[in-house]
MARGU-150969 format. One record per residue (C-alpha): x, y, z; residue in one letter. Coordinates in Angstrom, 3 decimals. Layout:
BEGIN
         X         Y         Z  code
         X         Y         Z     A
...
END
This chain:
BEGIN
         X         Y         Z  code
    28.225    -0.155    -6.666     X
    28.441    -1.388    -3.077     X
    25.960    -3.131    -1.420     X
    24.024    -0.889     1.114     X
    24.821    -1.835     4.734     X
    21.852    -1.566     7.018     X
    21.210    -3.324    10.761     X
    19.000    -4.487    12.651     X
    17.688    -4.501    15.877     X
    15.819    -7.769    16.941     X
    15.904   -11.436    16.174     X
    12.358   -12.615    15.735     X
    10.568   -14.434    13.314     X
    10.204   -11.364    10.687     X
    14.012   -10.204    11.460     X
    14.609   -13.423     9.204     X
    12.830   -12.042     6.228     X
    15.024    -9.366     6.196     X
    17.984   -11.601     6.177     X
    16.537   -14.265     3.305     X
    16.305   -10.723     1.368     X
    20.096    -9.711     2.075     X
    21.281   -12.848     1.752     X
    19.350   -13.286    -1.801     X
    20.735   -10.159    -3.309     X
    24.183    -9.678    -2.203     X
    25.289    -7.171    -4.658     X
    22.577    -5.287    -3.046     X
    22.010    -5.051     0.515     X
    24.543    -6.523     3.454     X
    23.982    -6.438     7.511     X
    26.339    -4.610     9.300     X
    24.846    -6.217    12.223     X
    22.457    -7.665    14.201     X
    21.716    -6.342    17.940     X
    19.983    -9.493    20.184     X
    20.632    -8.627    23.766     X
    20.804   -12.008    25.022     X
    24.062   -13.626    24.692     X
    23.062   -17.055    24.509     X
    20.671   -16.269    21.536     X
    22.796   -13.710    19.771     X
    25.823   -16.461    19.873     X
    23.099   -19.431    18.150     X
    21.360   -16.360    15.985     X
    24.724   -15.285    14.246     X
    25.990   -18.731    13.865     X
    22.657   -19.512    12.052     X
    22.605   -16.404     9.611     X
    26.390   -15.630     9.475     X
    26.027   -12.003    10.395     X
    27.894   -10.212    13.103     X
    25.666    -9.649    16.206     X
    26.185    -6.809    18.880     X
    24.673    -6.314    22.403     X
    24.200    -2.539    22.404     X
    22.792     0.427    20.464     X
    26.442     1.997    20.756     X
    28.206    -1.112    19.203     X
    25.066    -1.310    16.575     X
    25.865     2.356    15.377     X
    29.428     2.044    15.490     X
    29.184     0.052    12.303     X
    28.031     3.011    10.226     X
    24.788     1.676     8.569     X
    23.033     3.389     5.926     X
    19.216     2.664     8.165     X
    18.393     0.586    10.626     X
    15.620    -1.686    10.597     X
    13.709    -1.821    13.773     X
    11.927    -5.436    14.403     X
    10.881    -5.399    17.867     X
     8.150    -5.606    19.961     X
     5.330    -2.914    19.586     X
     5.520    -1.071    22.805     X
     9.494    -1.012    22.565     X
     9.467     0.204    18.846     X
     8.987     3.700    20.001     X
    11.907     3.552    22.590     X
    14.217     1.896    20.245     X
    12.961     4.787    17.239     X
    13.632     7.716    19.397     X
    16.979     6.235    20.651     X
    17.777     6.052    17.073     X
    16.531     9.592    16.029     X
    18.864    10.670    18.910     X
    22.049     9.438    16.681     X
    20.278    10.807    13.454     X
    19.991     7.308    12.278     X
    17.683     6.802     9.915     X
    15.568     3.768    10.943     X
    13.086     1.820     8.707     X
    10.190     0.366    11.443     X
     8.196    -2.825    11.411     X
     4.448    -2.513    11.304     X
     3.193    -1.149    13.214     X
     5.348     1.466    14.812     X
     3.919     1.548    17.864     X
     0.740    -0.160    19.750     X
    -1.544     2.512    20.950     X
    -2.566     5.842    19.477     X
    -0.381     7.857    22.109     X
     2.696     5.940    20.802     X
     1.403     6.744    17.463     X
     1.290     9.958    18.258     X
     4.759    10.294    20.041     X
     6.520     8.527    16.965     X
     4.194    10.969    14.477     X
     5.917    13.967    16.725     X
     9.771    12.232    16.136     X
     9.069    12.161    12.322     X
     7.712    15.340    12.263     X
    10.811    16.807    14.199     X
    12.861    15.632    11.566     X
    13.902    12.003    12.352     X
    14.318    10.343     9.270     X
    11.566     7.501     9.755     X
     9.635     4.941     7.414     X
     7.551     1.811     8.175     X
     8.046    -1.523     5.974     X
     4.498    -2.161     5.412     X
     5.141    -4.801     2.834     X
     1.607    -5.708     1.559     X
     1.894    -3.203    -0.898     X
     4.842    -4.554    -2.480     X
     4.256    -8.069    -3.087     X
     3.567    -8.802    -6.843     X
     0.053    -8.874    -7.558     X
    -1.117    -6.043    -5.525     X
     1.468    -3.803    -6.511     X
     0.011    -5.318   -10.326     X
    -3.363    -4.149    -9.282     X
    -1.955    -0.750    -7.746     X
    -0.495    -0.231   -11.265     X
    -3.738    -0.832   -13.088     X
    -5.887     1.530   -10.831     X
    -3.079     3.977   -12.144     X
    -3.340     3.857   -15.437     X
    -6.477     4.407   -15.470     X
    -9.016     1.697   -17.125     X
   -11.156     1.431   -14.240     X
   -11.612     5.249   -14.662     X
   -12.541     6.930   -11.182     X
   -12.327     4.248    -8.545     X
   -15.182     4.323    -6.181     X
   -15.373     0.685    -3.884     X
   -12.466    -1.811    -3.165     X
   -12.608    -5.001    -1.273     X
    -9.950    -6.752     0.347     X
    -9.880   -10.317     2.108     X
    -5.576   -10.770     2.151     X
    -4.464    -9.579     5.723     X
    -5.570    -8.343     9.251     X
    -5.957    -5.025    10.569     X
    -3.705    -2.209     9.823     X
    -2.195    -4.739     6.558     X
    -5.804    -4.587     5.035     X
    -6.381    -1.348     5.814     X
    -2.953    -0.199     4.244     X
    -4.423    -1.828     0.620     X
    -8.008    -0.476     0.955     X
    -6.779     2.904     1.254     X
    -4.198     2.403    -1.568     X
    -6.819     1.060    -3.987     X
    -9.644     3.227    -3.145     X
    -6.784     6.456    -3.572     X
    -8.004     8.002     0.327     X
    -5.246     9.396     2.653     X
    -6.423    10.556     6.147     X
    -9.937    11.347     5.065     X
   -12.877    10.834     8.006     X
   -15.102     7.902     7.461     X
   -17.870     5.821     8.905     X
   -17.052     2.181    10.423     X
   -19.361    -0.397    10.520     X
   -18.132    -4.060    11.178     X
   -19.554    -7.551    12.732     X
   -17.411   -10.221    14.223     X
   -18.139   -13.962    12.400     X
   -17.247   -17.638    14.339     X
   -16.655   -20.751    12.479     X
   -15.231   -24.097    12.403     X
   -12.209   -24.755    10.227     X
    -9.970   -27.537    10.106     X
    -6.658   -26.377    11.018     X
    -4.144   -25.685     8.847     X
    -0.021   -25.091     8.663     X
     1.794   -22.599    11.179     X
     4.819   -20.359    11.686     X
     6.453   -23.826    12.709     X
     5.264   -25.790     9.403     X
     2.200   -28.149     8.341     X
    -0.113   -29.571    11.147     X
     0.659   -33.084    12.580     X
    -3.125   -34.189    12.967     X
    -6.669   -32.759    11.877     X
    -8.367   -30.845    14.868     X
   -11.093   -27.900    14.023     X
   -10.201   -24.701    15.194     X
   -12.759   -21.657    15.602     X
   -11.783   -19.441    13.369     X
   -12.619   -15.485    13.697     X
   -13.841   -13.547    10.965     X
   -14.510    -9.509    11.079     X
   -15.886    -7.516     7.978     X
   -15.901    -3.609     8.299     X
   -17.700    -1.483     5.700     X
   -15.434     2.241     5.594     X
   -17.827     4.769     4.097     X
   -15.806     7.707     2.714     X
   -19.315     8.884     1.066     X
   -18.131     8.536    -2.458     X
   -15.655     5.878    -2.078     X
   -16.398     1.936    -0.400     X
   -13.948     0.184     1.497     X
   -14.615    -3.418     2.354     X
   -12.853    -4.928     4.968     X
   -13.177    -9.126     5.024     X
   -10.629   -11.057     7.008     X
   -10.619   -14.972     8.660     X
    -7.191   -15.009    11.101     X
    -6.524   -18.513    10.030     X
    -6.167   -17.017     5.890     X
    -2.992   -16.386     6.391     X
    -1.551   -20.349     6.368     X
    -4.861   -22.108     5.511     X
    -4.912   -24.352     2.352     X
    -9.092   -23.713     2.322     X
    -9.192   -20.238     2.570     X
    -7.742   -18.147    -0.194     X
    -7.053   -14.103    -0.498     X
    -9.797   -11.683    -2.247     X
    -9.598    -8.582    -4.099     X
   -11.924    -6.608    -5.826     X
   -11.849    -2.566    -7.162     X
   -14.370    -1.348    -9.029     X
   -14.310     1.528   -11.051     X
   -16.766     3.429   -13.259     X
   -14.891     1.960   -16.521     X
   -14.056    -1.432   -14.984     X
   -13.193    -3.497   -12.559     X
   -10.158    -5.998   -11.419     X
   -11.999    -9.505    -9.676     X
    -8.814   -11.227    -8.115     X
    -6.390   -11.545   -11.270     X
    -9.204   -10.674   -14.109     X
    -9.658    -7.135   -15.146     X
   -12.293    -6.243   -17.573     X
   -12.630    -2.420   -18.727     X
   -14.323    -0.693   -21.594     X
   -12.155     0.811   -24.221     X
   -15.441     2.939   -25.384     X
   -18.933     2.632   -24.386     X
   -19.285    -0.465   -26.629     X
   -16.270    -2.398   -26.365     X
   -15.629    -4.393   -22.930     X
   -12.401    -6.001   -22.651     X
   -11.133    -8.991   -20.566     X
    -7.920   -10.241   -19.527     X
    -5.505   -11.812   -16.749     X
    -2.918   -10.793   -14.870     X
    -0.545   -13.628   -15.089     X
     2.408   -14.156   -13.613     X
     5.760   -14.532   -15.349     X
     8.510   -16.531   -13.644     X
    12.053   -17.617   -14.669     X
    13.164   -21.211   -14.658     X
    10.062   -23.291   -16.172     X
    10.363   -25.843   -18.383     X
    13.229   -25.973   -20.301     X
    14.239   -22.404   -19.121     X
    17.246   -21.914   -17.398     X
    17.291   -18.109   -16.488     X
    17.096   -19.411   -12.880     X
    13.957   -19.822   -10.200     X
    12.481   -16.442    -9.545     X
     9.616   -14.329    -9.980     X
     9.906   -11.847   -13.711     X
     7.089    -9.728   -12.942     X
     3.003    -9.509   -14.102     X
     2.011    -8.658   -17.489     X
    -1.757    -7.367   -18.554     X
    -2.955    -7.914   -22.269     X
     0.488    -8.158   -23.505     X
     2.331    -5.040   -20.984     X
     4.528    -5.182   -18.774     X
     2.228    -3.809   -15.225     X
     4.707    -5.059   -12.929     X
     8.159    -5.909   -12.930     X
     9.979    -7.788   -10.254     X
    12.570    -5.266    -8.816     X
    14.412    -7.937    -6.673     X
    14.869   -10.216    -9.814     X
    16.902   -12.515   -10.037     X
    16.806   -13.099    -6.255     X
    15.245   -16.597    -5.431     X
    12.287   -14.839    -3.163     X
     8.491   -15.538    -2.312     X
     6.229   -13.210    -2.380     X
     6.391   -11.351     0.154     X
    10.494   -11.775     0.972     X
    10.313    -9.605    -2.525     X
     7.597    -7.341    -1.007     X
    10.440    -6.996     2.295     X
    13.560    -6.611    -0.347     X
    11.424    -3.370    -2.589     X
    11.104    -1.790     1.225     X
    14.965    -2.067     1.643     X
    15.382    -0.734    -1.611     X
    13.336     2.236    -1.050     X
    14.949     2.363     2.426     X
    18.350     2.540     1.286     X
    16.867     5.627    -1.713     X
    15.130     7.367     1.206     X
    17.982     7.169     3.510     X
    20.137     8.667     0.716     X
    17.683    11.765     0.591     X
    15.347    10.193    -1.120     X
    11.846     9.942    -1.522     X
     8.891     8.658     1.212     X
     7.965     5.870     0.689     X
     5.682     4.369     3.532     X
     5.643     7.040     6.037     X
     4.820     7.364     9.921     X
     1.340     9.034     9.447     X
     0.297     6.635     6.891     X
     1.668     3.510     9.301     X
    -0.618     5.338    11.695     X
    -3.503     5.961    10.231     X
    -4.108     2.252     9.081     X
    -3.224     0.829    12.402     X
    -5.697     3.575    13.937     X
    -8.087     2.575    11.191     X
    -7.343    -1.110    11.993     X
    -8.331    -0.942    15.815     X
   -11.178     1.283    15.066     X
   -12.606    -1.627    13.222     X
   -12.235    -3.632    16.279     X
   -13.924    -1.707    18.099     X
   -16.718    -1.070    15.843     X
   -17.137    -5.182    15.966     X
   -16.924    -5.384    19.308     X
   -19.525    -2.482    19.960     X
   -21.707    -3.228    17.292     X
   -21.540     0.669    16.875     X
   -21.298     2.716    13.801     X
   -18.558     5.211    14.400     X
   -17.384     8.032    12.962     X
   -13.733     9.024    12.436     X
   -12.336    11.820    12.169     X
    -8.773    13.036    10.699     X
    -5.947    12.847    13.134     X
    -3.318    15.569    14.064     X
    -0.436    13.258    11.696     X
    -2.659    14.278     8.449     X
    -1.333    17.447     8.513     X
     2.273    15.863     8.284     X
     1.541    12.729     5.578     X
END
């Protein structure tokens, strides 16, 4: 088959994992082009990546892509997604589609006119959550009823709580304090620090109570890059529960069972398969299976590569995969939390007008 042509518009710092992706499955994906208005950058950008760049929507089009992937600035995603509904392009947004809740609303009403929209909120994706999505599936942990998650900030976390804990656009109760403290500084966008200085790092933890279900919101900024402070997960179910990679689960009444979620990679050793990530196995099965093997990938490139995958299926007629009204509730979710922090309030939410269309 031939790869699946997509573009993009923007030339940012997460345009480039969309590239390492492309570029790391070839027989898969290729960029029609790349649209950087600036014709200084967009002559250094293409030189850098190899890819055709244009200046204009018009020239971006003209290359017949199957999507296009929309890496901008929040308040100009909605402009850019419109302009693109317009051509009845199907576009594939970054996260989150747009900074406010009246441009969530206004992309919610594009979708729901029929522009062929999806968000690449990756989180999901990467290996081990999507390993932990798969074993809340199966059911072990029986009914899940609390999940806590210390990996990523606002609408990211919130996109994983509501996974795990199986709520859609349900109302809820926010409670959440804000938390100072010194860290020493670690690595950046730009690479490794070049001397030890403390910074103050923020912390917020949110409690979501659906009634019967517990979401647990924990996140330090600085987790992202910092060597000292490492991602949390834990679901609990009435049959079990998955702590970071152990999951433990009854069988019966009597007969509790432990084991790891351990990762299985390519090119160890004495094996020459190549360097990349095989997928996560539980007790002996298969939970997870890389889908962007045998591309050399981290984490979360892979996590970027399985939304261009389902991209390409949903722009075919496919299947949703991430839509609008989900990318909007967890980003309204998200800044409710703020709020809630910076009140010190407990507030109530109710469901929005998108629930109706998610």
């Amino acid at each position: 088959m031939e790869p699946v042509r997509f573009a993009i518009v923007g030339a940012g710092w997460r345009t480039e994992f969309f590239l390492r992706a492309a570029q790391a499955l070839p027989d898969r994906f290729a960029v029609s082009s790349v649209l950087v208005r600036d014709a200084d950058k967009a002559k250094a950008f293409g030189a850098r990546w190899g890819v055709p760049t244009v200046a204009s929507l018009d020239e971006l089009a003209a290359g017949s892509p199957a999507f296009v992937v929309v890496s901008v600035p929040w308040p100009v995603t909605p402009v850019m997604l419109a302009d693109l509904a317009e051509r009845g392009i199907p576009a594939l947004a970054e996260t989150p589609p747009a900074p406010d809740l009246m441009g969530l609303r206004r992309v919610c009403e594009l979708a729901a006119g029929g522009a062929r929209l999806q968000v690449a909120e990756q989180y999901c994706w990467q290996p081990m959550h999507a390993a932990r999505e798969a074993v809340v599936a199966s059911g072990r942990l029986g009914s899940v009823s609390q999940a806590q998650v210390s990996v990523a900030h606002g609408y990211h976390g919130v996109s994983l709580l509501r996974r795990l804990l199986g709520v859609r656009f349900e109302g809820c109760r926010i409670t959440a304090r804000g938390f100072v403290s010194p860290l020493v500084a670690g690595p950046g966008r730009d690479g490794p620090p070049s001397a030890e200085h403390l910074e103050q790092a923020g912390q917020t933890i949110a409690w979501l109570d659906y009634g019967d279900k517990l979401g647990v919101f924990d996140f330090t900024g600085s987790q992202y890059f910092s060597w000292v402070r490492s991602p949390r997960v834990l679901v609990r179910g009435e049959r079990g529960e998955i702590s970071n990679t152990t999951v433990r689960w009854l069988s019966d009444f009597r007969t509790p069972h432990t084991a790891e979620l351990l990762r299985r990679d390519a090119g160890h050793d004495g094996n020459l398969e190549g360097m990349y990530h095989k997928g996560i196995e539980l007790a002996g099965e298969w939970v997870y299976r890389n889908p962007a093997a045998p591309g050399r990938l981290s984490d979360d490139e892979i996590a970027v590569a399985t939304c261009l995958a389902k991209m390409a299926d949903y722009a075919a007629g496919g299947p949703s995969f991430y839509s609008v009204a989900e990318a909007a509730q967890d980003h309204y979710l998200g800044m409710m939390i703020d709020r809630a922090a910076a009140s010190g309030e407990v507030l109530g939410v109710e469901p929005q007008a998108w629930a109706k269309d998610g």
